[in-house]
Residue frames relative to the residue before (quaternion, step in Angstrom):
aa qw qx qy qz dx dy dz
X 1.0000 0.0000 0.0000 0.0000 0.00 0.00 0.00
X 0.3326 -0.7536 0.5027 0.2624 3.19 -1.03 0.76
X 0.7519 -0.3785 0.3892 0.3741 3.41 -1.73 0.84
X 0.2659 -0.5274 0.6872 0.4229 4.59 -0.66 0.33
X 0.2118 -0.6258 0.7133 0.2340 3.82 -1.68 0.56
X 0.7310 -0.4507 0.3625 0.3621 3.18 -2.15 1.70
X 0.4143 -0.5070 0.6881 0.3129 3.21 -2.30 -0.16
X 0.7495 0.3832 -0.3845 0.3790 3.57 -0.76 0.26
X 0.7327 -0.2756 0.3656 0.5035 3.57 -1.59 -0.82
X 0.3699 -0.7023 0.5047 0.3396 3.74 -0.98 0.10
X 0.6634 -0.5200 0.4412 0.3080 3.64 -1.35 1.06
X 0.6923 -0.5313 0.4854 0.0542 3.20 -1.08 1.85
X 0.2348 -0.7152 0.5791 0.3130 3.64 -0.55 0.26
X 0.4832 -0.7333 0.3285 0.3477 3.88 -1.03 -0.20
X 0.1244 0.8392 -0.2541 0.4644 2.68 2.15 0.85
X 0.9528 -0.1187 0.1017 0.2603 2.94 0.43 -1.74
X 0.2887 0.5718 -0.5690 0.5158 3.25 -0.99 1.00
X 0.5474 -0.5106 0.5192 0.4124 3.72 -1.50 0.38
X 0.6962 -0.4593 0.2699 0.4812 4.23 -1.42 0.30
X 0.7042 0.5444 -0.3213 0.3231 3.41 1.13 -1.22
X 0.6310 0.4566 -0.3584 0.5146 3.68 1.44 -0.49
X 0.5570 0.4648 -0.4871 0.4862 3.69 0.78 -0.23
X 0.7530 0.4008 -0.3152 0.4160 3.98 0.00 -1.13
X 0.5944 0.4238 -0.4749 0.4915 3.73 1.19 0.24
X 0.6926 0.5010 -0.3207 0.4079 3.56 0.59 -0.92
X 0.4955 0.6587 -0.2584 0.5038 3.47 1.30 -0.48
X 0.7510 0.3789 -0.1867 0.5075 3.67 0.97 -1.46
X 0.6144 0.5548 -0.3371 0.4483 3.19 1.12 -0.81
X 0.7463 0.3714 -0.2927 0.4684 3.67 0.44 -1.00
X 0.4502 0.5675 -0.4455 0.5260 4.31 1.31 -0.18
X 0.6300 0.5086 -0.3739 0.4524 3.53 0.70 -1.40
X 0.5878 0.7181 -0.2432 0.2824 3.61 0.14 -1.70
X 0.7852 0.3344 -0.1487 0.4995 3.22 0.65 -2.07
X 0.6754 0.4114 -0.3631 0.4927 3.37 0.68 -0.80
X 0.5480 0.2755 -0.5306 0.5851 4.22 0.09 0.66
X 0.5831 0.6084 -0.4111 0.3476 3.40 0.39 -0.14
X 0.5687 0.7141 -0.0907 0.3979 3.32 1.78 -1.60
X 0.7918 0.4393 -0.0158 0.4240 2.12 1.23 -2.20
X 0.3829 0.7085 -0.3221 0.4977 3.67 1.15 -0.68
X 0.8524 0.3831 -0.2032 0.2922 3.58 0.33 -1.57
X 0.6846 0.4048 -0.1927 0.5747 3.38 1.38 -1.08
X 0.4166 0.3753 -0.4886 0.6684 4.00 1.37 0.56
X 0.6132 0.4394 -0.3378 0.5629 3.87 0.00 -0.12
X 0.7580 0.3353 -0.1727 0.5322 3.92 0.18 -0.93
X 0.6708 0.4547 -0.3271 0.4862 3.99 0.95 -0.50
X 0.2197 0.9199 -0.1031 0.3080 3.04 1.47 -0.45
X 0.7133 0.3550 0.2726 0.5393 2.40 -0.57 -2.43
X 0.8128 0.2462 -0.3045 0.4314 3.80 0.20 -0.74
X 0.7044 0.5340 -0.3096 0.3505 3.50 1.20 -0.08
X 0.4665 0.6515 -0.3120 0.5105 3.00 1.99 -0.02
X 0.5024 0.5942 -0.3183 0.5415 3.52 1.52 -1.35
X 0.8839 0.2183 -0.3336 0.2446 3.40 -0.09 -1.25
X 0.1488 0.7211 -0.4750 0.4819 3.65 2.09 -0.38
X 0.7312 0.3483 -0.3143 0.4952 4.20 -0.64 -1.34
X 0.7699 0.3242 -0.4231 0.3508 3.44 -0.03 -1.15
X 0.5424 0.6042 -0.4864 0.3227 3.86 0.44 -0.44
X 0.5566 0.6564 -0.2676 0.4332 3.00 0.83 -1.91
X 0.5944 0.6573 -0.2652 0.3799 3.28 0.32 -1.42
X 0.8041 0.3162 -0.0975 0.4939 3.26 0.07 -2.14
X 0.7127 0.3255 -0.4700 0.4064 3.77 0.45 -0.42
X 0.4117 0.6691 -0.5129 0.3461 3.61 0.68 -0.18
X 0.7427 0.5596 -0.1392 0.3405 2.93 0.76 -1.85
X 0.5620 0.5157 -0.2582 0.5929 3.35 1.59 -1.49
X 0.6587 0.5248 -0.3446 0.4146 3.86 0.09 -0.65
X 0.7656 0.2761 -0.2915 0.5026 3.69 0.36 -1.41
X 0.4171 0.5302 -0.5059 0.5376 4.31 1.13 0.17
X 0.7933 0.2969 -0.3295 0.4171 3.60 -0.24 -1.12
X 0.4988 0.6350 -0.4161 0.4181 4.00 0.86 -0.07
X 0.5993 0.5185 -0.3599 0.4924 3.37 0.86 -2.00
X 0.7784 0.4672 -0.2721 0.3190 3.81 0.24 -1.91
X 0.4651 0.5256 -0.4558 0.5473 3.74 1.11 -0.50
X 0.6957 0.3718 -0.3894 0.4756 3.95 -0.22 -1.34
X 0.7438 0.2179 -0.4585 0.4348 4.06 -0.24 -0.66
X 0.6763 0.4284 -0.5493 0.2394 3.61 0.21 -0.15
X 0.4784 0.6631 -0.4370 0.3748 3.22 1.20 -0.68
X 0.8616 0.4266 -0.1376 0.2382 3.53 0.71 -1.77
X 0.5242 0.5427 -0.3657 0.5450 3.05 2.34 0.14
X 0.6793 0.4181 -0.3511 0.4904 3.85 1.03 -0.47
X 0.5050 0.4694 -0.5254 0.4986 3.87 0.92 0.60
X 0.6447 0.5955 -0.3211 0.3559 3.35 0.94 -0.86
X 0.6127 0.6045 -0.2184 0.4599 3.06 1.22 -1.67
X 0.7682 0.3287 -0.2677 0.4798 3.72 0.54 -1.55
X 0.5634 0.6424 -0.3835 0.3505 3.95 0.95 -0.40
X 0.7909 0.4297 -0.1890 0.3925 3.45 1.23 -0.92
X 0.4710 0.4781 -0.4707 0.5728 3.55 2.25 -0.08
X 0.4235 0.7572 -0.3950 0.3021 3.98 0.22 -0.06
């Protein structure tokens, strides 16, 4: 099978062209990779802030349906409490 071929123009050698068109094409394609870099670890920070986003969620849920339970027994010891001065 053959190799799929790239989309665009093919990559200049560093050969050619006068120095000032090499040391741009050079900066340009450094520039490039690094948004490229960047891109991934904004893509990967992401992804871990979303993870930790759930895990909160998670705990306050968790904190919320606790403070509920503790509201209902306090509730059901101060009915008791006011039921037996009566």
């Amino acid at each position: 099978m053959e190799a799929p071929k790239k989309a665009g123009r093919p990559k200049k050698s560093a050969t050619e062209g006068t120095p000032q068109q090499v040391k741009k094409r050079e900066y340009m394609r450094k520039y490039q990779s690094e948004i490229k870099q960047g891109i991934s670890q904004l893509e990967k920070d992401e992804v871990n802030c979303l993870d930790e986003l759930d895990k909160i969620r998670k705990e306050r849920k968790k904190l919320i349906d606790e403070l509920d339970k503790a509201s209902k027994q306090a509730s059901g010891i101060l009915k008791e409490a006011v039921g037996k001065k009566t």
